[in-house]
N, C-alpha and C positions, 0 to 999 in steps of 0.2 A: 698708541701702544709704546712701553718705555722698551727703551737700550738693555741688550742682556750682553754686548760685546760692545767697548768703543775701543778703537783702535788710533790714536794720535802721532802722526812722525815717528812712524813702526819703524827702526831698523835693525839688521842685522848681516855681519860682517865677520868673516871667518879671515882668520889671518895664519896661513901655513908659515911664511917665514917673510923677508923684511922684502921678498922678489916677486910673494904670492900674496895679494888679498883680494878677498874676494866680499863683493858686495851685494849680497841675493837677497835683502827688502830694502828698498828707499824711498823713505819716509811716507809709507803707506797710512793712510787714514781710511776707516770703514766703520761702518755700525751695522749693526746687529739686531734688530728689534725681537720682542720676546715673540715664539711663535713663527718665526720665517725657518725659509728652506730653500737653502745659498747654495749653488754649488761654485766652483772656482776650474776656470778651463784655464788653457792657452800650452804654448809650445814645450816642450822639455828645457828644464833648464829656469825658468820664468820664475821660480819661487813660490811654486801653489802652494808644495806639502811645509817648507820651511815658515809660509806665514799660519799656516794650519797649528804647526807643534808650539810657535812662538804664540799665536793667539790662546791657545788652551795650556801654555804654562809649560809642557813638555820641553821645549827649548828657554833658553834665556836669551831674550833678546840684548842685542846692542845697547842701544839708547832710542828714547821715544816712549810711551806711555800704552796699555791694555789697562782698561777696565770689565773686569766681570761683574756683574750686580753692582756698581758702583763702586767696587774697591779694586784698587789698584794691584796687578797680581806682581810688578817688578819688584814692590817691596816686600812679598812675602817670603818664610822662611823655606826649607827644601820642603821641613813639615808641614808647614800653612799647606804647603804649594799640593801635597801627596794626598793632606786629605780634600781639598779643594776637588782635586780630579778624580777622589774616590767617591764622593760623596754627592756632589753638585754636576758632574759631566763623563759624557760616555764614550767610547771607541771604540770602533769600527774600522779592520786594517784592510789591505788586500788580500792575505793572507790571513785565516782566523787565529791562529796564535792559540790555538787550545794546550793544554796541559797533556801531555802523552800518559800520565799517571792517572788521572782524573777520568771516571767516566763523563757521558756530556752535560747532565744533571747538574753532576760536582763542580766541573768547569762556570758551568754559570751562575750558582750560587758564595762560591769563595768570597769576591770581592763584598757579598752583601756578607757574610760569617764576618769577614777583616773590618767593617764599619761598624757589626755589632752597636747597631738602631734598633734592631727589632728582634723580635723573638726567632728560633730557629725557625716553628714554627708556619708564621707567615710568611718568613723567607723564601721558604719550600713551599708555601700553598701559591705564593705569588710567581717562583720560577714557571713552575708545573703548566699556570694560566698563559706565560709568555711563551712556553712551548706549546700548549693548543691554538694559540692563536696563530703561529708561524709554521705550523702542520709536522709540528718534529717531535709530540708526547710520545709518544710511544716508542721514541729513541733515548730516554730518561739516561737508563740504566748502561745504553751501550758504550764500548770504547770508541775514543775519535776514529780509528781506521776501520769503524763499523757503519761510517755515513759519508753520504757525497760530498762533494764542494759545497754545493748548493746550501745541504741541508746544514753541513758545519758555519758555512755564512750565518744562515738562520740562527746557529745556536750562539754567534755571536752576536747576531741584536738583542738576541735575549738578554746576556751578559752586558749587554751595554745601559741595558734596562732595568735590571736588576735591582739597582739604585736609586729609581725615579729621577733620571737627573735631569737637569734643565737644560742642558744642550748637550747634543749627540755630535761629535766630528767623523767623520769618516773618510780615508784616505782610500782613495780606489777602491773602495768597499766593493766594486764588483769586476775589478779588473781580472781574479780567475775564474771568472764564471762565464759559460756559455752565457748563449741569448736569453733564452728561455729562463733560467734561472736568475737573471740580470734582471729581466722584466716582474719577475717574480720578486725579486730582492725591496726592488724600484716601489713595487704598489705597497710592499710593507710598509716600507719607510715611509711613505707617503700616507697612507694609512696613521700612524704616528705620530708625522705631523700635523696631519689637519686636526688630531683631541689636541693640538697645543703644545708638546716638545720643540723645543728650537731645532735644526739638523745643518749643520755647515758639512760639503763633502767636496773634495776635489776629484775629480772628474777628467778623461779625456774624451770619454765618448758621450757626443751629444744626446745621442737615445738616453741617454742616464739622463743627462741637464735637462731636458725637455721635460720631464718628472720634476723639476722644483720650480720653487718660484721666481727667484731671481738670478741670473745666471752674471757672476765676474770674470772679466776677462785680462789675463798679466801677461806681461813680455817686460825681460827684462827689471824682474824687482816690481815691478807697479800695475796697479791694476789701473789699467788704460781704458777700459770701457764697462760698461755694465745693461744689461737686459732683464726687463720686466715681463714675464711671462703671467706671471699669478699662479693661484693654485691649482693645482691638478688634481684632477677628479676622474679617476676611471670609470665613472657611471654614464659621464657626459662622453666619454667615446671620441672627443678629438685628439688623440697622443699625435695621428699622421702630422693633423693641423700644427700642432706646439713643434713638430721636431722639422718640418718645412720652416717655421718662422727661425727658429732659433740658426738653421742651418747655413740661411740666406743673411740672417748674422755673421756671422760665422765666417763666411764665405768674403762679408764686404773688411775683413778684420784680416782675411790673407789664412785665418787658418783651414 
């Protein structure tokens, strides 16, 4: 299975003034193969969400090298860079970030209107299908302050979806969500990616990571270790099993 992310001597270094620098990726290396489901743990401060925005282009990194699809994204334009993340990659925040103006329909169809690929059309027949599948159709029409966390989360995988893209990032995608709706969030995505969407998410709670397949772990700019769980399968009924293993990780890691 080929590299849908290679990451080469990743850095990145903010410089407040000649007393303050600060160095949150060092020379991080990772790949990505097409179809995996990464999440990224470890302490506050460690660089999960900074190698997140730097690997999908949102940030500029320092120096060192990202590949997506085999093209290099430090040499692309702000343009390259806007439709790359419109059109090829999706987002997923802690926070859904909907439009206050937009009903939720509206909200998840925009970004596919602004890429103007396809007919209105099937824009709209394909939203409609990603809000039945994530149990929120019948919330089409409503305002965002007409739906839970929960369901506004949902109406952001939809939006992230909208595009077909080839990999999904998500940054605490379920960090304001109760349990229940976290677990509910967790099987979607999951769901998603076993047809084959790549899904990188950072994560603090391991109930989340124990849902993907390989879990990295950073302290300090670097990802210091990494865990092979495999794919999860809510049919198979071992989640207990995956989040005891991943835990006793975890545990031998100090976090």
């Amino acid at each position: 299975m080929q590299n849908i992310l290679e990451a080469k001597k990743l850095n990145k270094i903010y410089t407040i003034d000649s007393d303050n620098i600060q160095h949150i990726l060092k020379d991080v290396d990772l790949e990505i193969r097409q179809g995996e489901f990464i999440s990224v743990m470890g302490p506050s401060g460690s660089g999960k969400s900074t190698l997140l925005y730097n690997l999908s282009g949102m940030d500029k990194m320092t120096s060192g090298s990202v590949k997506f699809c085999g093209n290099e994204i430090s040499t692309m334009t702000e343009e390259e860079l806007s439709k790359l993340r419109l059109t090829k990659m999706g987002f997923i925040f802690q926070q859904s970030s909907l439009l206050k103006n937009l009903c939720i329909l509206d909200n998840i169809i925009l970004s596919a209107y602004l890429a103007k690929d396809e007919s209105l059309q099937k824009i709209n027949t394909r939203a409609l299908q990603l809000m039945e599948r994530t149990g929120i159709k019948e919330l089409a029409g409503n305002d965002i302050t007409q739906a839970s966390g929960g369901q506004l989360q949902r109406a952001a995988i939809c939006r992230s979806l909208i595009n077909n893209p080839q990999i999904v990032f998500g940054d605490e995608p379920t960090g304001a969500l109760n349990s229940k709706a976290t677990g509910e969030v967790m099987d979607i995505l999951a769901d998603i990616n076993n047809e084959g969407t790549t899904i990188l998410l950072v994560t603090h709670d391991a109930k989340v990571a124990a849902k993907t397949e390989r879990v990295l772990f950073m302290i300090d700019g670097k990802i210091v270790s990494k865990k092979i769980i495999g794919k999860y399968q809510k049919e198979k009924g071992n989640i207990k099993e995956r989040e005891n293993q991943l835990s006793s990780w975890l545990l031998q890691l100090g976090f």
